[in-house]
C-alpha positions as CSV (number, residue, x, y, z in Angstrom):
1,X,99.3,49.1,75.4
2,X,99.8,48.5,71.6
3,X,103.1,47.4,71.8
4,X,102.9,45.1,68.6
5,X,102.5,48.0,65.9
6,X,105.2,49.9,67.7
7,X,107.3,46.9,67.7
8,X,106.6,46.7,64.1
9,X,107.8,50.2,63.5
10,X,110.9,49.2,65.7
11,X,111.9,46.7,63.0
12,X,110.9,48.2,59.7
13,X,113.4,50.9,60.4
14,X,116.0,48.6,61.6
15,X,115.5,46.8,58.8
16,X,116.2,50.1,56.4
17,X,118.9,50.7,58.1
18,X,120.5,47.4,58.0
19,X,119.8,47.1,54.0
20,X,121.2,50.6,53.6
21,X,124.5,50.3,55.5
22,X,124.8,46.5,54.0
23,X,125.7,48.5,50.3
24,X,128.8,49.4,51.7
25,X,129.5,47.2,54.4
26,X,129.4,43.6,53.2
27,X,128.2,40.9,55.7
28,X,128.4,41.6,59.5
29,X,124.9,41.5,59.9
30,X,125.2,40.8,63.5
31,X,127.6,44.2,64.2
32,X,125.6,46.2,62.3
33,X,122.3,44.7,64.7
34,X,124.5,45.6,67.6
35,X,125.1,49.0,66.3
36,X,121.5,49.6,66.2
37,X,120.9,48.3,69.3
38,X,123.2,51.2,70.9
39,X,121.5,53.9,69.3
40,X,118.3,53.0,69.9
41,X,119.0,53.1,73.8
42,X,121.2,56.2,74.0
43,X,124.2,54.3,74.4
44,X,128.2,54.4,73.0
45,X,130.0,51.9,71.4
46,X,133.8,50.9,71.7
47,X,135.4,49.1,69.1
48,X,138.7,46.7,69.5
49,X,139.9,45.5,66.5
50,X,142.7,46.0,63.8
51,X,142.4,48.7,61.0
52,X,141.2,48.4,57.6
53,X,138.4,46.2,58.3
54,X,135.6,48.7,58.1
55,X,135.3,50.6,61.9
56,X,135.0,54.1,60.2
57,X,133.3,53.1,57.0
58,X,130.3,51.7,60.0
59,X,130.3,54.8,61.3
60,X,130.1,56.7,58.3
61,X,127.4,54.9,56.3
62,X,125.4,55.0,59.8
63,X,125.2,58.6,60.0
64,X,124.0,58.6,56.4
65,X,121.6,56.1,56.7
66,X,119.9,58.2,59.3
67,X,120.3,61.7,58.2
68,X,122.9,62.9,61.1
69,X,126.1,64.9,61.4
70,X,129.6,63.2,61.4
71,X,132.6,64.2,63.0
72,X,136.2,62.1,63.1
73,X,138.9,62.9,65.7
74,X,141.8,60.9,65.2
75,X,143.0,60.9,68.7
76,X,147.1,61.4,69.0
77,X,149.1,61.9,72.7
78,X,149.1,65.4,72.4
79,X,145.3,66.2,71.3
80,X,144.2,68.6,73.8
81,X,140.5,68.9,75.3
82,X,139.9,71.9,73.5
83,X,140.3,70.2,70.4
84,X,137.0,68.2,71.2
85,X,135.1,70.5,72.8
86,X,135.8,73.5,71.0
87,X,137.3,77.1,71.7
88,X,136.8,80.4,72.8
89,X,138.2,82.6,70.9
90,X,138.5,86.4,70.4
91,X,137.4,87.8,67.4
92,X,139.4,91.2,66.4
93,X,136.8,92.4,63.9
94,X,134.2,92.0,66.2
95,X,135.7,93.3,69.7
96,X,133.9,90.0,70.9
97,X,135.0,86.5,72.0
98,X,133.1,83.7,70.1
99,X,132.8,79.9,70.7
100,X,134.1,77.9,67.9
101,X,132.7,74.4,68.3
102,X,134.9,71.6,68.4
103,X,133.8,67.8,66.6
104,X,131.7,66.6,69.7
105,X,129.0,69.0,68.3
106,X,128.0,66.2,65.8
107,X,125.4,63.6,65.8
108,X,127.9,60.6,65.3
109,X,131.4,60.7,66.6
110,X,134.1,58.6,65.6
111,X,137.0,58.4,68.3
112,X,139.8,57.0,66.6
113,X,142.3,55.1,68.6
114,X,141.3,56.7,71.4
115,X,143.6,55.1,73.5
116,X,146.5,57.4,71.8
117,X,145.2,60.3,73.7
118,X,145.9,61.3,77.3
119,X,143.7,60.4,80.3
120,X,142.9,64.3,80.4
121,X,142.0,64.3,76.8
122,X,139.9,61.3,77.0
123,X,137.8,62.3,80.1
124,X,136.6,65.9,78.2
125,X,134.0,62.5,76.4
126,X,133.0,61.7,80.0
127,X,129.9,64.4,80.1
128,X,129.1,64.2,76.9
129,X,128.5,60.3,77.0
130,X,126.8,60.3,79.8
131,X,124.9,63.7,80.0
132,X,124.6,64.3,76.3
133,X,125.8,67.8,77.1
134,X,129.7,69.4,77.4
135,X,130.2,72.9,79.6
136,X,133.1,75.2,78.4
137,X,134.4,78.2,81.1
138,X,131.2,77.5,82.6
139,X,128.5,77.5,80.4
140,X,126.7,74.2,79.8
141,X,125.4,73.1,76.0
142,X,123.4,70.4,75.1
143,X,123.9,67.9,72.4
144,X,121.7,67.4,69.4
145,X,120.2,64.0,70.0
146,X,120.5,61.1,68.7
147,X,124.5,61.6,70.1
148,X,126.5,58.5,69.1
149,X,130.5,58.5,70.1
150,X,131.5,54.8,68.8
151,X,135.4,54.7,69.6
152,X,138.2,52.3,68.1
153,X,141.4,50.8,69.6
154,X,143.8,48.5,68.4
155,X,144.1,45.5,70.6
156,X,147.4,44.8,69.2
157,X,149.7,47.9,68.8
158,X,149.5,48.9,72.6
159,X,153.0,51.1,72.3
160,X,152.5,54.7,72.9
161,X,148.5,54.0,74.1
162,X,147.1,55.1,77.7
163,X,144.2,52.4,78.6
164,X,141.1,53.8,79.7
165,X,140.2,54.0,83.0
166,X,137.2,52.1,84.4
167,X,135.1,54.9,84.3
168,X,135.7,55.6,81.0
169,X,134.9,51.9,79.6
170,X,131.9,51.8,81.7
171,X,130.4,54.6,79.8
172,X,130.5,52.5,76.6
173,X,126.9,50.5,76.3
174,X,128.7,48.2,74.3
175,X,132.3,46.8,72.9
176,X,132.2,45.1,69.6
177,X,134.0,43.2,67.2
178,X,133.7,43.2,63.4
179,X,136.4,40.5,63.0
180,X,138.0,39.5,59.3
181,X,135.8,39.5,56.5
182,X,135.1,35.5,55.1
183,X,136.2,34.4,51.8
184,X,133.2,34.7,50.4
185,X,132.6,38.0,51.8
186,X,136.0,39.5,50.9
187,X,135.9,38.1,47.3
188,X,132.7,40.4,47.6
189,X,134.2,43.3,48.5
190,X,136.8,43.0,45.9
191,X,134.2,43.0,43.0
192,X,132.1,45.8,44.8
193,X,135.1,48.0,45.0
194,X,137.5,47.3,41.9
195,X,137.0,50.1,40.2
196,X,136.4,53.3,43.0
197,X,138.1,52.5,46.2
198,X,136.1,55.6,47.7
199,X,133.1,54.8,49.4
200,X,130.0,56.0,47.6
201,X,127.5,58.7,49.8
202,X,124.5,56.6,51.1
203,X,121.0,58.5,50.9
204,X,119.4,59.0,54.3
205,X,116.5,56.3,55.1
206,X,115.3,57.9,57.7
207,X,116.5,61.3,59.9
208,X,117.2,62.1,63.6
209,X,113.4,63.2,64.6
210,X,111.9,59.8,63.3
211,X,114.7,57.8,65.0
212,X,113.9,59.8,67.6
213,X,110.0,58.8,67.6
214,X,111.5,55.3,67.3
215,X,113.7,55.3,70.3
216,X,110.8,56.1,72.5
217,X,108.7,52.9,71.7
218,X,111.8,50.6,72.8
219,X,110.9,50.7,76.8
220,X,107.9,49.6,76.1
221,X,108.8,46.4,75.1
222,X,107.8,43.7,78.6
223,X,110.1,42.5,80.4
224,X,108.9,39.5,82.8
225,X,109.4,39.8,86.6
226,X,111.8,36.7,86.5
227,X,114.0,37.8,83.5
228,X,115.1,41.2,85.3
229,X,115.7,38.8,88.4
230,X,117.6,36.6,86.3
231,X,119.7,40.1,84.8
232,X,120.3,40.7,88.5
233,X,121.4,37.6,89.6
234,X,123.9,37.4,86.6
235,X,125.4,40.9,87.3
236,X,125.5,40.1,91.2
237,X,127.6,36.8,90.3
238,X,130.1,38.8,88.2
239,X,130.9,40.7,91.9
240,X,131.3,37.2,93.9
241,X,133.6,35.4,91.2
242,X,136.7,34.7,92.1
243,X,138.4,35.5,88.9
244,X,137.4,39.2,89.1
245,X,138.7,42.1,91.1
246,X,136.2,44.0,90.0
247,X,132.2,42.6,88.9
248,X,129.9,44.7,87.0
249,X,128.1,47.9,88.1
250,X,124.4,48.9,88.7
251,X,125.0,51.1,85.2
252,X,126.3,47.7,83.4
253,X,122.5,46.0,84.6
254,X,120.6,49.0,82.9
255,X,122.3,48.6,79.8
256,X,121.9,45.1,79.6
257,X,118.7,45.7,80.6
258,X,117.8,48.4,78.1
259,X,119.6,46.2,75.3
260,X,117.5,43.5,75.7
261,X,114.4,45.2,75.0
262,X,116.1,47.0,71.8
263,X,117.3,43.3,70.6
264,X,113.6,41.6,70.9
265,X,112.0,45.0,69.0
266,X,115.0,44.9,66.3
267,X,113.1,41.3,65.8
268,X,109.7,42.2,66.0
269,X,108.9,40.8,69.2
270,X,107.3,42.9,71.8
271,X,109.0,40.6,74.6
272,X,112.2,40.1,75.6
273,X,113.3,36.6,76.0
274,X,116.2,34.8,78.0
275,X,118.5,34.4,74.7
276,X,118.1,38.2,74.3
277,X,120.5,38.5,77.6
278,X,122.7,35.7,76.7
279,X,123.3,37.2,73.2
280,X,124.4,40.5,74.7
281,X,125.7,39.8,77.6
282,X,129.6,39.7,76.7
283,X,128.9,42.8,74.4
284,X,127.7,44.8,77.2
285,X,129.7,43.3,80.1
286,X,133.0,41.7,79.5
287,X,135.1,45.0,78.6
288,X,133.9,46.2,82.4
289,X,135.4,43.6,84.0
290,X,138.5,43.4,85.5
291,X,140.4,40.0,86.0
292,X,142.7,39.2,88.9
293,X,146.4,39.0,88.3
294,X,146.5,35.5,89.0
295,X,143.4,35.1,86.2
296,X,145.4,36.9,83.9
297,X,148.1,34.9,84.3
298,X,147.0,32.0,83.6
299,X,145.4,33.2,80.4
300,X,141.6,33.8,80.8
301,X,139.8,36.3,79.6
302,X,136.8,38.2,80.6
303,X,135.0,36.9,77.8
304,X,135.5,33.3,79.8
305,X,134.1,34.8,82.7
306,X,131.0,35.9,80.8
307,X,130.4,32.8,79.2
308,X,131.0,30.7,82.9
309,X,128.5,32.5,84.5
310,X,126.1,32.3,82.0
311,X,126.2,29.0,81.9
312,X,126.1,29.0,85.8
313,X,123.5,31.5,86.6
314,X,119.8,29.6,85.9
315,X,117.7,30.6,83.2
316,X,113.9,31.4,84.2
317,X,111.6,28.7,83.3
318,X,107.9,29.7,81.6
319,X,105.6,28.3,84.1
């Protein structure tokens, strides 16, 4: 198998990527990594933070950098599925009815505060995140690939919101954080943006068929026998703690699985290694947990949880 020159390919177009989106997006190396990560394995993002710290601008100057399409919803309580999806719609000059396509028809989707919208509203993103395809009166369309939805919600303003259901969150690969900006890095984006506060256009560094090409070459990076035992055991503890009502399911192991090969090819390695599962795991786990009242109560978090198992669950040993 010649995993190494894939590998290689892997990286050098992370690596473009990264430098590209890093012109407008100052710092955050690690989110950005993430970000990649969840594109290269078909996955969604979900985003909890508060605004104005660069969620849409992430979206935006990812798209660029890779030549795709990009839609914003800004989802409100009375955003209807049809807005999403798109419409039927009879066309007078015609004498015909015609589809007009709603936003999901786009290669990156940002969800804005999705958590505004109704239960309804939000599960017309169900089939598309997980079947890359939407059907409308009962004809079935298919998504141009690579399909992205990264969604934002404010952890703080909860008034007026409708959580998302389990199902819902366990459709997102991973939940991310970009967090405050440091002094350095904000006195940064003051000099970078005195003069235009509007974003400059980013040139594409790559487009959706290589990405595409690149995407394939990430399951082949090995995974050991004992590391996919150790992924197993750790997702099996999550259901046996006694702080959680409800433990992680088989579709959280996959993506932790599948994220840990995209992590070791982002750094050229065509292995994946225990720290490649301990850096993702409360990315790709800890928003599909569900904590027991009397956890919550006493102020724990799932991150907590994450972080005790991991350092409960034994890490495989090279022989």
């Amino acid at each position: 198998m010649e995993s190494l020159p894939d590998v290689q390919k892997v990286q050098a177009l992370a690596e473009k990527v990264r430098a590209n989106v890093q012109n407008v997006i100052v710092g955050k190396d690690e989110v950005i990594s993430l970000a990649l990560v969840a594109l290269l394995c078909h996955g969604h993002i979900l985003i909890e933070d508060v605004p104005g710290i660069g969620k849409t601008t992430l979206a935006k100057a990812l798209a660029q950098s890779l030549g795709c399409s990009f839609k914003r919803i800004q989802f409100t309580p009375d955003l209807m599925p049809s807005d999403i999806l798109g419409v039927n719609f009879y066309n007078q000059k015609t004498g015909n009815f015609e589809f007009r396509p709603g936003p999901i028809f786009s290669q990156v989707l940002l969800s804005d505060e999705i958590n505004r919208a109704t239960p309804r509203t939000q599960s017309a993103l169900l089939e598309a995140m997980q079947e890359r395809q939407v059907t409308i009166d009962g004809v079935t369309m298919s998504l141009q690939a690579p399909f992205l939805v990264m969604a934002t919600q404010n952890p703080i303003e909860m008034e007026g919101t409708f959580p998302l259901p389990e199902a819902q969150l366990d459709r997102f690969m991973l939940r991310i954080k970009l967090g405050y900006p440091t002094l350095e890095e904000e006195s940064s984006i003051l000099i970078r943006f005195q003069r235009d506060a509007v974003l400059p256009s980013l040139g594409a560094v790559s487009d959706p068929e290589e990405f595409g090409r690149i995407q394939t070459l990430v399951p082949q990076v090995r995974v050991d026998d004992s590391l996919r035992e150790y992924v197993v055991r750790f997702i099996h503890a999550t259901r046996s703690h006694s702080a959680l009502e409800l433990g992680a399911s088989p579709r959280a192991a996959l993506a932790l699985y599948k994220t840990s090969q995209a992590l070791a090819a982002l750094w050229g390695r065509d292995f994946v290694i225990p720290d490649d599962i301990k850096v993702l795991a409360p990315s790709v786990l800890s928003h599909r947990l569900i904590l027991t009242s009397q956890a919550r109560l006493r102020g724990r978090s799932t991150e907590d949880i994450v972080a005790e198992i991991l350092s409960s669950v034994p890490v495989p040993i090279e022989r």
